[in-house]
GUSE-678843 format. One record per atom (N, C-alpha, C, CB): x, y, z; atom name; residue in three letters; residue number from 0; chain. Coordinates in nm, 4 decimals, always signed. Glycine has a CB too. Example, Ala and Ser with C-alpha at 12.3 -4.5 7.8 and 13.67 -1.06 7.14 Angstrom:
# residues 2
> c1,c2,c3,at,aa,i,ch
> +1.3190,-0.5690,+0.7800,N,ALA,0,A
> +1.2300,-0.4500,+0.7800,CA,ALA,0,A
> +1.3200,-0.3300,+0.7800,C,ALA,0,A
> +1.1308,-0.4473,+0.9046,CB,ALA,0,A
> +1.2850,-0.2250,+0.7080,N,SER,1,A
> +1.3670,-0.1060,+0.7140,CA,SER,1,A
> +1.2900,+0.0030,+0.7870,C,SER,1,A
> +1.4084,-0.0598,+0.5725,CB,SER,1,A
# end
This chain:
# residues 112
> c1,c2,c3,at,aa,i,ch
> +1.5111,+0.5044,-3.3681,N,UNK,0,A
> +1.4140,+0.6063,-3.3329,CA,UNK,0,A
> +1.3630,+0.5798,-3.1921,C,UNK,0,A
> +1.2974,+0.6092,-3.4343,CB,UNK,0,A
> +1.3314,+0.6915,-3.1204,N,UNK,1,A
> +1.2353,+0.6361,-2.9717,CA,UNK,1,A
> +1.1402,+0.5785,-3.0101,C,UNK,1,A
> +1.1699,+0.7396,-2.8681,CB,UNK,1,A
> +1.1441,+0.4670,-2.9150,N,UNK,2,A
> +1.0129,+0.3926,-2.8872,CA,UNK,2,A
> +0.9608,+0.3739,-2.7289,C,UNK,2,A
> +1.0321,+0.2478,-2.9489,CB,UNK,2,A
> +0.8811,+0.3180,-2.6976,N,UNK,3,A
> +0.8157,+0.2843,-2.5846,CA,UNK,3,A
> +0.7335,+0.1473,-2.5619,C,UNK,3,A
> +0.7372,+0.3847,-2.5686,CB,UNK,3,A
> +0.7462,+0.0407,-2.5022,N,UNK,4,A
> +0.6950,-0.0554,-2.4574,CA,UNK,4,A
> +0.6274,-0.0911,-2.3613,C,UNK,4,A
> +0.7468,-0.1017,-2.4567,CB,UNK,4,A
> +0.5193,-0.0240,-2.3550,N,UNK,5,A
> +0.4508,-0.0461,-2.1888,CA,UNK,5,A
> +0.4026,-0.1841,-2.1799,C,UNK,5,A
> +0.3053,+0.0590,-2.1481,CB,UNK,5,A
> +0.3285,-0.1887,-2.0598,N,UNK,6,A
> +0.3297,-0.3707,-2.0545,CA,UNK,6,A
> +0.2765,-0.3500,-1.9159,C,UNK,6,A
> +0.5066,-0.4826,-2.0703,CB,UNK,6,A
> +0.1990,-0.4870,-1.8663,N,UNK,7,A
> +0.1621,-0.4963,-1.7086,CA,UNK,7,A
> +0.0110,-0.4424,-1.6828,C,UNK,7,A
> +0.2738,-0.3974,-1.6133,CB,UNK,7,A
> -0.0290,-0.3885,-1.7849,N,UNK,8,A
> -0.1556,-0.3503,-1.7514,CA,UNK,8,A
> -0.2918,-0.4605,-1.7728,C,UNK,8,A
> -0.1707,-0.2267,-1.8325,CB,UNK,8,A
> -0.4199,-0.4421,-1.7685,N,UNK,9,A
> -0.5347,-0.5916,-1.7036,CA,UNK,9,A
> -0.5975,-0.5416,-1.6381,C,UNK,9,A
> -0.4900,-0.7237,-1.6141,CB,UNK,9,A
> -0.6975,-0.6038,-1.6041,N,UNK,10,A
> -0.8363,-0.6023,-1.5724,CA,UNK,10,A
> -0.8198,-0.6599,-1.4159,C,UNK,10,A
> -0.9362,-0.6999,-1.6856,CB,UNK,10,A
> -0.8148,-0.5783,-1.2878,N,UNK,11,A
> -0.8276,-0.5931,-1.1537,CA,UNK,11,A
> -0.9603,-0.5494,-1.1226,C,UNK,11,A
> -0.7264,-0.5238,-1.0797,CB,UNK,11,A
> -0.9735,-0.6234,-0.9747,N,UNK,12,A
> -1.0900,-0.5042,-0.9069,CA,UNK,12,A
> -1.0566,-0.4305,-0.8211,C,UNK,12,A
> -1.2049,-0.5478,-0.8416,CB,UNK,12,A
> -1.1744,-0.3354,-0.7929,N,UNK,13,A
> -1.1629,-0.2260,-0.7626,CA,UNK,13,A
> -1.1166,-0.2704,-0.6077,C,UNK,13,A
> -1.2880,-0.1375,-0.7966,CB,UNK,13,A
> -0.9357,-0.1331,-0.5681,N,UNK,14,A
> -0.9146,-0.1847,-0.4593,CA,UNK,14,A
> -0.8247,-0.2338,-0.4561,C,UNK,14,A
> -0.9814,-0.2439,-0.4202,CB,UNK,14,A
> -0.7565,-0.2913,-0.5920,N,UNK,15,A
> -0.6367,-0.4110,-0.6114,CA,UNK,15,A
> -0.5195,-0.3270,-0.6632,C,UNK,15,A
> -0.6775,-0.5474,-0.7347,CB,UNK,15,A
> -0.4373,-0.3987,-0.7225,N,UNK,16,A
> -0.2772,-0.2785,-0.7485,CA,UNK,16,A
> -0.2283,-0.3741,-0.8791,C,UNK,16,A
> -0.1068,-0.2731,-0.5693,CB,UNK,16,A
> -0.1676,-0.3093,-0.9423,N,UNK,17,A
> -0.1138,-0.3034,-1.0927,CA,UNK,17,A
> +0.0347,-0.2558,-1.0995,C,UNK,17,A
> -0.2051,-0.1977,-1.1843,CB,UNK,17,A
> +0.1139,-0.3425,-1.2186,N,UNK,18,A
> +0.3047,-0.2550,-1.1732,CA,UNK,18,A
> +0.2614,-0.2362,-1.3297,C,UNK,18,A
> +0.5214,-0.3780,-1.1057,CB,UNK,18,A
> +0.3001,-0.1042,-1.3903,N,UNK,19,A
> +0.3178,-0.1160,-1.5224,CA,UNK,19,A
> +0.4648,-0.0802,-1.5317,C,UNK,19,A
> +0.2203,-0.0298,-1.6062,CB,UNK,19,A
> +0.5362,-0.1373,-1.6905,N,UNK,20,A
> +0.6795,-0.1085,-1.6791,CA,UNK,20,A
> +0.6507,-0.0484,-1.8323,C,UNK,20,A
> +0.8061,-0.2506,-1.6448,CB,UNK,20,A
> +0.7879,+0.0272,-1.8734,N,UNK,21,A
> +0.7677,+0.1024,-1.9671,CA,UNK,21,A
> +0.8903,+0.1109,-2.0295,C,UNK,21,A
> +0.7125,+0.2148,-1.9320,CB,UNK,21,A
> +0.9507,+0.0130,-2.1333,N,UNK,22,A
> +1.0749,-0.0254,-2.1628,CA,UNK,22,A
> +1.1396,+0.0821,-2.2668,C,UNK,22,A
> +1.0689,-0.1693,-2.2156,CB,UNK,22,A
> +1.2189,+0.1458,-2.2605,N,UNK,23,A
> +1.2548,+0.2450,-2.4007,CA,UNK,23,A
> +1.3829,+0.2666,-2.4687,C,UNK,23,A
> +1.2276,+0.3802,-2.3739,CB,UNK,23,A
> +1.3860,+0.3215,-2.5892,N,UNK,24,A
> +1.4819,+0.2818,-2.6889,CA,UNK,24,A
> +1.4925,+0.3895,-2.7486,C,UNK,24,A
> +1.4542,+0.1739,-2.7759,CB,UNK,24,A
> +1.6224,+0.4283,-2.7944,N,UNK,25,A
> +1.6434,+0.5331,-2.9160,CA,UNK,25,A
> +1.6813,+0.6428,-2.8966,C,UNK,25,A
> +1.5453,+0.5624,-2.9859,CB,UNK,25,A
> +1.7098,+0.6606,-2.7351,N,UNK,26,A
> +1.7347,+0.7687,-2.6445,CA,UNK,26,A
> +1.8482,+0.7533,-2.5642,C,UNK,26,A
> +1.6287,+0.7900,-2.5626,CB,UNK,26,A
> +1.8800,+0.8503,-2.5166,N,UNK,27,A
> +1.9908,+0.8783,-2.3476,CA,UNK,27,A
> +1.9051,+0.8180,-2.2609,C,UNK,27,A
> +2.0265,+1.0672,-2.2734,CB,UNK,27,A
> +1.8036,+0.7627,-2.2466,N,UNK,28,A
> +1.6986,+0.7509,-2.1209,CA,UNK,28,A
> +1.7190,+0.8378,-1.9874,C,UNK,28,A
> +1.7008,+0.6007,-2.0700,CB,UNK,28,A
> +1.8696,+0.8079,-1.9406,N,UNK,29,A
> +1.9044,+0.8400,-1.8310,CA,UNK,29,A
> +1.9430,+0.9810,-1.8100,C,UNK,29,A
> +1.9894,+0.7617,-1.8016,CB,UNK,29,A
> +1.9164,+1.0600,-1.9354,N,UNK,30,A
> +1.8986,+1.2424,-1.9006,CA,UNK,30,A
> +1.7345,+1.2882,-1.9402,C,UNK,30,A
> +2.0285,+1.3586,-2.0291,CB,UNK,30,A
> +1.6816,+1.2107,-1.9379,N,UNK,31,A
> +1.5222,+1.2929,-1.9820,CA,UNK,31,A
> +1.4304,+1.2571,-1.8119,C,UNK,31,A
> +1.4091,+1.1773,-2.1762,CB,UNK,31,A
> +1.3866,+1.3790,-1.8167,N,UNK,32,A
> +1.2760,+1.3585,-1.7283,CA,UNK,32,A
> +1.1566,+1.2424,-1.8120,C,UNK,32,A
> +1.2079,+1.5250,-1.6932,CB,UNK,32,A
> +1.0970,+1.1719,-1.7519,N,UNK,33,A
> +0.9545,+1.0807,-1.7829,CA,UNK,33,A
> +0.8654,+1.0718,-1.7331,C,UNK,33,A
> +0.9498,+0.9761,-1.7875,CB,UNK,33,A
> +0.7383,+1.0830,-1.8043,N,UNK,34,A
> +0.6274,+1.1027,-1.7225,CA,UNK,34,A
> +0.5184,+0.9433,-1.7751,C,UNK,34,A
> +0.5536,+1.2859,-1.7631,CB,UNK,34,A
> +0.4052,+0.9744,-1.7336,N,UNK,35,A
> +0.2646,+0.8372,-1.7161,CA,UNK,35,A
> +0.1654,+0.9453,-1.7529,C,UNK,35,A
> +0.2200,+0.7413,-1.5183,CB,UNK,35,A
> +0.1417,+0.8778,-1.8474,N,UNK,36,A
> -0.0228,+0.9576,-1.9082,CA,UNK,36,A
> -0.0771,+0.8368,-1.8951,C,UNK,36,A
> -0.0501,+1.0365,-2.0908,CB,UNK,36,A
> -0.2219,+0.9133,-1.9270,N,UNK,37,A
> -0.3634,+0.7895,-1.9083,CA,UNK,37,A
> -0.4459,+0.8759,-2.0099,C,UNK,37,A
> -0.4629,+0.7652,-1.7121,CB,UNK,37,A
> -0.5282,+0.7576,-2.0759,N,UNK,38,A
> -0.6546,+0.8342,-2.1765,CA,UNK,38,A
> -0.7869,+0.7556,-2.0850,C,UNK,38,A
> -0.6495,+0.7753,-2.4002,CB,UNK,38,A
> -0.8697,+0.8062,-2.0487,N,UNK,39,A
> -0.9559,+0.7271,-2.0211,CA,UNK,39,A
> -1.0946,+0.7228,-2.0934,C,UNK,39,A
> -0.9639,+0.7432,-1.9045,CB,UNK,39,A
> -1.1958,+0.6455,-2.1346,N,UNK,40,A
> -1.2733,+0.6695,-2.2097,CA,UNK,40,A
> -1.3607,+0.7893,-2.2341,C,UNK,40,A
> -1.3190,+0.5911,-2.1973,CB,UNK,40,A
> -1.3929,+0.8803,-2.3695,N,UNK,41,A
> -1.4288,+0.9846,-2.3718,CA,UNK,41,A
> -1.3105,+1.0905,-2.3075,C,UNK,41,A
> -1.5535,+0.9747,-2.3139,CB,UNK,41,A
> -1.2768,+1.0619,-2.2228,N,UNK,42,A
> -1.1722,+1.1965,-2.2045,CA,UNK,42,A
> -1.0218,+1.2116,-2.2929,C,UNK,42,A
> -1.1232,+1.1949,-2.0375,CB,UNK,42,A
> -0.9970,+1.3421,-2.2218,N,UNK,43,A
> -0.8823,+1.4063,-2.2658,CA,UNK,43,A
> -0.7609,+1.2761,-2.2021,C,UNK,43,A
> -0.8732,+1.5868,-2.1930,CB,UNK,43,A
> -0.5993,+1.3134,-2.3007,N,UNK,44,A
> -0.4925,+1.2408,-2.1907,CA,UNK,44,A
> -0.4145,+1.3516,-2.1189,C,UNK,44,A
> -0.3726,+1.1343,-2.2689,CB,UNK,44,A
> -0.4283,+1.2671,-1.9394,N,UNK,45,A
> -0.4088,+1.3598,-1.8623,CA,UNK,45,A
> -0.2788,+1.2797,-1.8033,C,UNK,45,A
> -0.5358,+1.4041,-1.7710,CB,UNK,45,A
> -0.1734,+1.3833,-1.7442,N,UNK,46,A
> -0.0419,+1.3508,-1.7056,CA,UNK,46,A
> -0.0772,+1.3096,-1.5388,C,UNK,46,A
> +0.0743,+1.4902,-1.7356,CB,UNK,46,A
> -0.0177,+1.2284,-1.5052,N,UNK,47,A
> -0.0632,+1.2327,-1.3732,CA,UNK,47,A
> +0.0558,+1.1430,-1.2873,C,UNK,47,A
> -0.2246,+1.1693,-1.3655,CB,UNK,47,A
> +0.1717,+1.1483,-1.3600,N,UNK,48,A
> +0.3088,+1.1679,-1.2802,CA,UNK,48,A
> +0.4500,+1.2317,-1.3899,C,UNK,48,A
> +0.3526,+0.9911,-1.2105,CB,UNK,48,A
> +0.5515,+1.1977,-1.3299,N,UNK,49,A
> +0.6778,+1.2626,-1.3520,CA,UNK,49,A
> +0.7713,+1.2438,-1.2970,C,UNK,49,A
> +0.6806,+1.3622,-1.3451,CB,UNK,49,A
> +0.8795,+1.1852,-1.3014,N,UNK,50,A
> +1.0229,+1.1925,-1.2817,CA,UNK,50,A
> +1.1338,+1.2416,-1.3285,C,UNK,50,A
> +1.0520,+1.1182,-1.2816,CB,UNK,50,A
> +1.1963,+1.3241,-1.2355,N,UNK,51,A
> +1.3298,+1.3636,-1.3025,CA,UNK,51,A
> +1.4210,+1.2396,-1.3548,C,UNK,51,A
> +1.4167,+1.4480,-1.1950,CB,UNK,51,A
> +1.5668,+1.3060,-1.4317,N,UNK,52,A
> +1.5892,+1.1549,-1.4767,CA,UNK,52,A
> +1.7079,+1.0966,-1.3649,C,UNK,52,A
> +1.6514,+1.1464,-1.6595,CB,UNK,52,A
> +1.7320,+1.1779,-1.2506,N,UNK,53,A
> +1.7889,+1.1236,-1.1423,CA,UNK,53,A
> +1.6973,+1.0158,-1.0378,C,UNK,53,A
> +1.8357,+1.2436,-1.0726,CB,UNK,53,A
> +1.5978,+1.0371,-1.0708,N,UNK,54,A
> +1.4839,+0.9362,-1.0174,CA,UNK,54,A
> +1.4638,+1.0012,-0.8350,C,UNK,54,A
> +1.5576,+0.7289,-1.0308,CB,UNK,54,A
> +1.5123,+1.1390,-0.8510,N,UNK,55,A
> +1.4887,+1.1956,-0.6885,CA,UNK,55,A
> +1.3974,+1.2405,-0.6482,C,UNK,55,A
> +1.5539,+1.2843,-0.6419,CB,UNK,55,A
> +1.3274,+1.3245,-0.7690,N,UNK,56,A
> +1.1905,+1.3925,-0.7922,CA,UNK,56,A
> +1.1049,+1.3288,-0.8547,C,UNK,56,A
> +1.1924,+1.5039,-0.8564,CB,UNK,56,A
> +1.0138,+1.3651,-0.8336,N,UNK,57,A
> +0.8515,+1.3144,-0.8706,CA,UNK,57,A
> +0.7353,+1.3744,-0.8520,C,UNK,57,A
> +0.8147,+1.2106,-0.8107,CB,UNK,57,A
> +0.6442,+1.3988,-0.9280,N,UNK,58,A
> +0.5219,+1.4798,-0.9458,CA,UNK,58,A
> +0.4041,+1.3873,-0.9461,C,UNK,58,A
> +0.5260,+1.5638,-1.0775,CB,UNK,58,A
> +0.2898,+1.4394,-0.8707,N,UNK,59,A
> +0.1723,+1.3383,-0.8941,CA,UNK,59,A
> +0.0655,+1.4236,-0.9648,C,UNK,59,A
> +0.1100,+1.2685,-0.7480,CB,UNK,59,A
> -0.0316,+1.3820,-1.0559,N,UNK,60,A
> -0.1773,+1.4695,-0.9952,CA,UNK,60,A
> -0.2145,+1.4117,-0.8543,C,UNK,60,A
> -0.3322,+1.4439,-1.1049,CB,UNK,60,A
> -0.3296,+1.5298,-0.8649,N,UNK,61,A
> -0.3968,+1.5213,-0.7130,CA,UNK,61,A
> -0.4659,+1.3675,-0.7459,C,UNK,61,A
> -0.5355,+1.6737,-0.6658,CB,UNK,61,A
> -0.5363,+1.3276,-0.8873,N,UNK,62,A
> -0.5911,+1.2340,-0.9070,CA,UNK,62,A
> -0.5543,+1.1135,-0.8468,C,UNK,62,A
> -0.5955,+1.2309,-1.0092,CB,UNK,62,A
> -0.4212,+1.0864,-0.8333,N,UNK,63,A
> -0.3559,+0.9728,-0.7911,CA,UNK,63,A
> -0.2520,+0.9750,-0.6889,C,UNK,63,A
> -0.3069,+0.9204,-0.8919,CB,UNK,63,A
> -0.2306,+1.0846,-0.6615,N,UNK,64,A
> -0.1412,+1.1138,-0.5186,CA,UNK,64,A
> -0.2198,+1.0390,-0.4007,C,UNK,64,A
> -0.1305,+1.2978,-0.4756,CB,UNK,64,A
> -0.0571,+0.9648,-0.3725,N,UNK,65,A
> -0.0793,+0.8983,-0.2486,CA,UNK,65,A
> -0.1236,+0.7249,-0.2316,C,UNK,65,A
> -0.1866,+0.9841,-0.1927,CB,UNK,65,A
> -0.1410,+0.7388,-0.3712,N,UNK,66,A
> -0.1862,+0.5855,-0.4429,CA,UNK,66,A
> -0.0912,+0.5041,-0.5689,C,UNK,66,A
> -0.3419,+0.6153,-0.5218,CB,UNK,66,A
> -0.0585,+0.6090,-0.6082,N,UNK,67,A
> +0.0856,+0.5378,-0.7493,CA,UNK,67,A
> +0.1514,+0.5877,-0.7153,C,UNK,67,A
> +0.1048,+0.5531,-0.9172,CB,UNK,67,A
> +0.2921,+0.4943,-0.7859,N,UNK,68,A
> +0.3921,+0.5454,-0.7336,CA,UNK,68,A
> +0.5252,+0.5553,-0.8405,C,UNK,68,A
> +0.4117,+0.4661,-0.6122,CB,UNK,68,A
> +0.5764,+0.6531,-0.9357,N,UNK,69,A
> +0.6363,+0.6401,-1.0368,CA,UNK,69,A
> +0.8101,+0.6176,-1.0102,C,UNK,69,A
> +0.5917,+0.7566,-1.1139,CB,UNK,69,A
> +0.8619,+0.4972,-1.0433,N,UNK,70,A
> +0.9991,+0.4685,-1.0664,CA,UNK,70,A
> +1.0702,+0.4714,-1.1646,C,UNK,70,A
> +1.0219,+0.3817,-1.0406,CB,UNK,70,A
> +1.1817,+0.4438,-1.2003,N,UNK,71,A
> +1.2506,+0.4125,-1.2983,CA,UNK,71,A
> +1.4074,+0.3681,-1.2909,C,UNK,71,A
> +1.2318,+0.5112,-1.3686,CB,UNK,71,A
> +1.4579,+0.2678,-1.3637,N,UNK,72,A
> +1.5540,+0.1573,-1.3574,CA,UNK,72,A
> +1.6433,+0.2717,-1.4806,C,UNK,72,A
> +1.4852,-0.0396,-1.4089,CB,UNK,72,A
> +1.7314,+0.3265,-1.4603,N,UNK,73,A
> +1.8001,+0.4013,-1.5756,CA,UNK,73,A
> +1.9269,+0.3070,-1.6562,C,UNK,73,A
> +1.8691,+0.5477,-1.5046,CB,UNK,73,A
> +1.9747,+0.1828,-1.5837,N,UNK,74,A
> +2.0626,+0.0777,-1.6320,CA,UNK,74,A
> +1.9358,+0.0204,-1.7068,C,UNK,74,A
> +2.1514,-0.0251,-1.5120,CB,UNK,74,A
> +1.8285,-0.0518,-1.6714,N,UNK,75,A
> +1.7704,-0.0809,-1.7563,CA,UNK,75,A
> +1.6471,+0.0236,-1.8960,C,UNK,75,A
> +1.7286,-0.1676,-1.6726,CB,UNK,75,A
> +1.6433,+0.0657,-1.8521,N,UNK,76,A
> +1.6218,+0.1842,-1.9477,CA,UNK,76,A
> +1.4658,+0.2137,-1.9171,C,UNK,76,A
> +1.6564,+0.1447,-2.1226,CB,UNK,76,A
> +1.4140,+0.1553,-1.8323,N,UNK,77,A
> +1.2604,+0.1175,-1.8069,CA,UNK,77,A
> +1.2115,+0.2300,-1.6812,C,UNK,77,A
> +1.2438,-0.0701,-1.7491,CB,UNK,77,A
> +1.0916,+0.2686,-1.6951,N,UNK,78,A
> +0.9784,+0.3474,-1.6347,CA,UNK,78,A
> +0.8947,+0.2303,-1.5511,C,UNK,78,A
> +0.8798,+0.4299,-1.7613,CB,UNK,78,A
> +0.8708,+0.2890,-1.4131,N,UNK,79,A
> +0.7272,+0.1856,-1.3992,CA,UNK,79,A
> +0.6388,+0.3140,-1.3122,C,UNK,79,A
> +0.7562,-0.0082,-1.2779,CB,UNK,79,A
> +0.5098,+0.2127,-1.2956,N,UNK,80,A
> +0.4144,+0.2859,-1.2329,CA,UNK,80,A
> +0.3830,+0.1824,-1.1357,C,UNK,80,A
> +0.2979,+0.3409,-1.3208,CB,UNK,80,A
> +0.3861,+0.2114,-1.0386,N,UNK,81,A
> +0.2528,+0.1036,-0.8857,CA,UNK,81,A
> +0.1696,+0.1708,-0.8800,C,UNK,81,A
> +0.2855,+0.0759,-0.6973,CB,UNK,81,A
> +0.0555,+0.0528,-0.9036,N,UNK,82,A
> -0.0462,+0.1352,-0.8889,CA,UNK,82,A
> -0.1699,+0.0795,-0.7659,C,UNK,82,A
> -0.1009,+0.1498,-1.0396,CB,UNK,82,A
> -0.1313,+0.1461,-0.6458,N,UNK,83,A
> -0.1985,+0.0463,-0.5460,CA,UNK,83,A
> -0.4079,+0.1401,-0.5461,C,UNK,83,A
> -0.0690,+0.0608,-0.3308,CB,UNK,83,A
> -0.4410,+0.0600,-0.4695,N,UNK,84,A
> -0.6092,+0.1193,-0.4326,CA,UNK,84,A
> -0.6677,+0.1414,-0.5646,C,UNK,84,A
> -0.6228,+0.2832,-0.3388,CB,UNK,84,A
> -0.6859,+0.0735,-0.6388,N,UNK,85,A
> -0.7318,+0.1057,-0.8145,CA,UNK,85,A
> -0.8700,+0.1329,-0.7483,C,UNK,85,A
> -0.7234,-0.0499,-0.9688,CB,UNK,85,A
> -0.9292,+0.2410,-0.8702,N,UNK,86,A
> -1.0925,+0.2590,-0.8409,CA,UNK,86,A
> -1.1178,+0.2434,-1.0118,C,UNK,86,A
> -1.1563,+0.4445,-0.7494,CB,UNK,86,A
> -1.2555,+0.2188,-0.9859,N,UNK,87,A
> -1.3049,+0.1927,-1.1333,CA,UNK,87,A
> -1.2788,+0.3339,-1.2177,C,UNK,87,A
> -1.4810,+0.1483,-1.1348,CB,UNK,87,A
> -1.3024,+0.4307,-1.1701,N,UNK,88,A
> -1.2034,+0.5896,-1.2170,CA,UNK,88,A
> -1.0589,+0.5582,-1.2883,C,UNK,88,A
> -1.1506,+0.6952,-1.0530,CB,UNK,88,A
> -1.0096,+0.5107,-1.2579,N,UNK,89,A
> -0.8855,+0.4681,-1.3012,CA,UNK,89,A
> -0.8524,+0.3753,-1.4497,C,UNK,89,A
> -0.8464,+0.3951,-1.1866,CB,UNK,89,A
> -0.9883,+0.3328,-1.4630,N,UNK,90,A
> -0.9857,+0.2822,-1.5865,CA,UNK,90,A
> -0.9407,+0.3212,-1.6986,C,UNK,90,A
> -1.0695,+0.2632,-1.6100,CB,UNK,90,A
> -0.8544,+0.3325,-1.7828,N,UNK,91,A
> -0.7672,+0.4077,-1.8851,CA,UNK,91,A
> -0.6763,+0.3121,-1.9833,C,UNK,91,A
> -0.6668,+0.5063,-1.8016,CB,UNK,91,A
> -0.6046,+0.3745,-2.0897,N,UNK,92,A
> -0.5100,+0.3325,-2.1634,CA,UNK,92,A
> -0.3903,+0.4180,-2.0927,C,UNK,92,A
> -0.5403,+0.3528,-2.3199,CB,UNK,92,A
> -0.2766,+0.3689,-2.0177,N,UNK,93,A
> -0.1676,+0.4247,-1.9838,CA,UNK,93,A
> -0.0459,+0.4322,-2.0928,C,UNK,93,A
> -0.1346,+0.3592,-1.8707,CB,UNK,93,A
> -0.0082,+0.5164,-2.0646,N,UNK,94,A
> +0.1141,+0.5627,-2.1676,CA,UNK,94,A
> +0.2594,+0.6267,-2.0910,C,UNK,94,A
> +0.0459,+0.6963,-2.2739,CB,UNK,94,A
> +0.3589,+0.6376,-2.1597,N,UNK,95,A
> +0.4619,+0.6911,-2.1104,CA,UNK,95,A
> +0.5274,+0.7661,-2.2365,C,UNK,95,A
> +0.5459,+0.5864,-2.0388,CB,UNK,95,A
> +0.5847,+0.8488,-2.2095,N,UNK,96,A
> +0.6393,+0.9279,-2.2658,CA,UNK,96,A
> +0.7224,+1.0485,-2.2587,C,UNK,96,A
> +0.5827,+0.9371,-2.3017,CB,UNK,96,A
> +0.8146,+1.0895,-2.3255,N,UNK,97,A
> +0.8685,+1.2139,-2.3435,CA,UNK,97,A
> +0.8470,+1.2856,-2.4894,C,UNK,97,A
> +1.0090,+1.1977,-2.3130,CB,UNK,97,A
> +0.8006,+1.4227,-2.4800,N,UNK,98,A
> +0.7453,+1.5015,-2.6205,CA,UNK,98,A
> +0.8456,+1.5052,-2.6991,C,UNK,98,A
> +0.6927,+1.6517,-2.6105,CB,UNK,98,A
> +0.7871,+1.4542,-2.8152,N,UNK,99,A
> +0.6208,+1.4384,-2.8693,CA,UNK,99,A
> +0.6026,+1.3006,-2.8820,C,UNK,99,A
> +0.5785,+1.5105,-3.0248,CB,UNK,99,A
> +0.7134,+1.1867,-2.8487,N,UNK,100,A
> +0.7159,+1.0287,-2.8510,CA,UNK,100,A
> +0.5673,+0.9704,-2.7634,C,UNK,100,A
> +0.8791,+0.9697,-2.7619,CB,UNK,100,A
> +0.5424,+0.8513,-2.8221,N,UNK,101,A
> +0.4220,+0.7731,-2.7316,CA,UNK,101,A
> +0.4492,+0.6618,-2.7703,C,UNK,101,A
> +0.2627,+0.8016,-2.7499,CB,UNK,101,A
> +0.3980,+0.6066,-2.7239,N,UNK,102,A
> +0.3962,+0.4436,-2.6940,CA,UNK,102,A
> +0.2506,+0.3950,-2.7417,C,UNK,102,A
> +0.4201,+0.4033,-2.5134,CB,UNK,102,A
> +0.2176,+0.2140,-2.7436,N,UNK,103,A
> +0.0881,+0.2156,-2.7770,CA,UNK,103,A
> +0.0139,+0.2004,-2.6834,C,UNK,103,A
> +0.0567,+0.1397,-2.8588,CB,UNK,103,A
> +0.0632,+0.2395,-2.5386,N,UNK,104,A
> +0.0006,+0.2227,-2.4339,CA,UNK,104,A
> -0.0251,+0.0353,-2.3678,C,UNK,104,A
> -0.1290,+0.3060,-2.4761,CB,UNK,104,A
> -0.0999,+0.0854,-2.2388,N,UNK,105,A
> -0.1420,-0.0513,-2.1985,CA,UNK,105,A
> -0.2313,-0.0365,-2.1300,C,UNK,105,A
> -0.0596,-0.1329,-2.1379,CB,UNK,105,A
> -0.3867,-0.1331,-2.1465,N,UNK,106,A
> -0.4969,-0.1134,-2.0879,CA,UNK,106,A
> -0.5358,-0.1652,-1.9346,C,UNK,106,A
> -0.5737,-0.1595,-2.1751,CB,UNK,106,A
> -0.5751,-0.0570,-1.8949,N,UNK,107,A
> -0.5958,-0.0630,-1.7344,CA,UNK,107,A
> -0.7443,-0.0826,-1.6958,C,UNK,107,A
> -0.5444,+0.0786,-1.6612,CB,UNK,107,A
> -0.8151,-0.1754,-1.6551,N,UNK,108,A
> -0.9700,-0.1899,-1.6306,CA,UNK,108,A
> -0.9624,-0.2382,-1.4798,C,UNK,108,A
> -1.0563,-0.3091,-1.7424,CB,UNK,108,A
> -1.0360,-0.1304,-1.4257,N,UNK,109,A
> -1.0920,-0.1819,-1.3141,CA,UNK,109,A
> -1.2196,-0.1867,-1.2896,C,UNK,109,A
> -1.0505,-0.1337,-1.2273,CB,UNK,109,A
> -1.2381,-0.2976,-1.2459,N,UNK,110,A
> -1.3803,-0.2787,-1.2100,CA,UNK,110,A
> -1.4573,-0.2797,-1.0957,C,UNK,110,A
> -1.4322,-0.3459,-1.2605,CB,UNK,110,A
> -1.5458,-0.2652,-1.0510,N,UNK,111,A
> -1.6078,-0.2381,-0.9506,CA,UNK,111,A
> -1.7067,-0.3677,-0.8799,C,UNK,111,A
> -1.6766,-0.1203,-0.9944,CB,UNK,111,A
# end
């Protein structure tokens, strides 16, 4: 069945950079587009990148454009995120996924 393994996420300060990787199983990996969700406390989960599965294209929100940066290893089957200039905003449970699959995420704290 798909799964998802995120990993790399911790408690930085505000300002500092984070790699999350996002290992997956049960799939083609290398024909699905993949994206990076985040839940952050009290809120909704919001998408705030995307890759095609040629790894040529990429989508940001405005939230994080210009600051993360979404890759992916298609021999190894893995997603990552850089995540440089963290603000305490950024604080979240990150996730990866393709619909309707999730992962159990990995916690991102920054603090200030």
């Amino acid at each position: 069945q798909v799964q998802f393994e995120e990993s790399g996420g911790g408690v930085v300060q505000s300002g500092g950079s984070l790699r999350l990787s996002c290992l997956a199983s049960g799939f083609r990996f290398n024909t699905y587009e993949m994206a990076w969700y985040r839940r952050a406390p009290g809120k909704e989960r919001e998408m705030i990148a995307t890759i095609r599965w040629t790894g040529g294209s990429s989508n940001y929100a405005d939230s994080v454009k210009g600051r993360f940066t979404i890759s992916r290893d298609n021999d190894k089957k893995t997603l990552y995120l850089e995540m440089n200039s963290l603000k305490p905003e950024d604080t979240a449970v990150y996730y990866c996924n393709i619909s309707p699959y999730w992962g159990q995420g990995t916690q991102v704290t920054v603090s200030s």
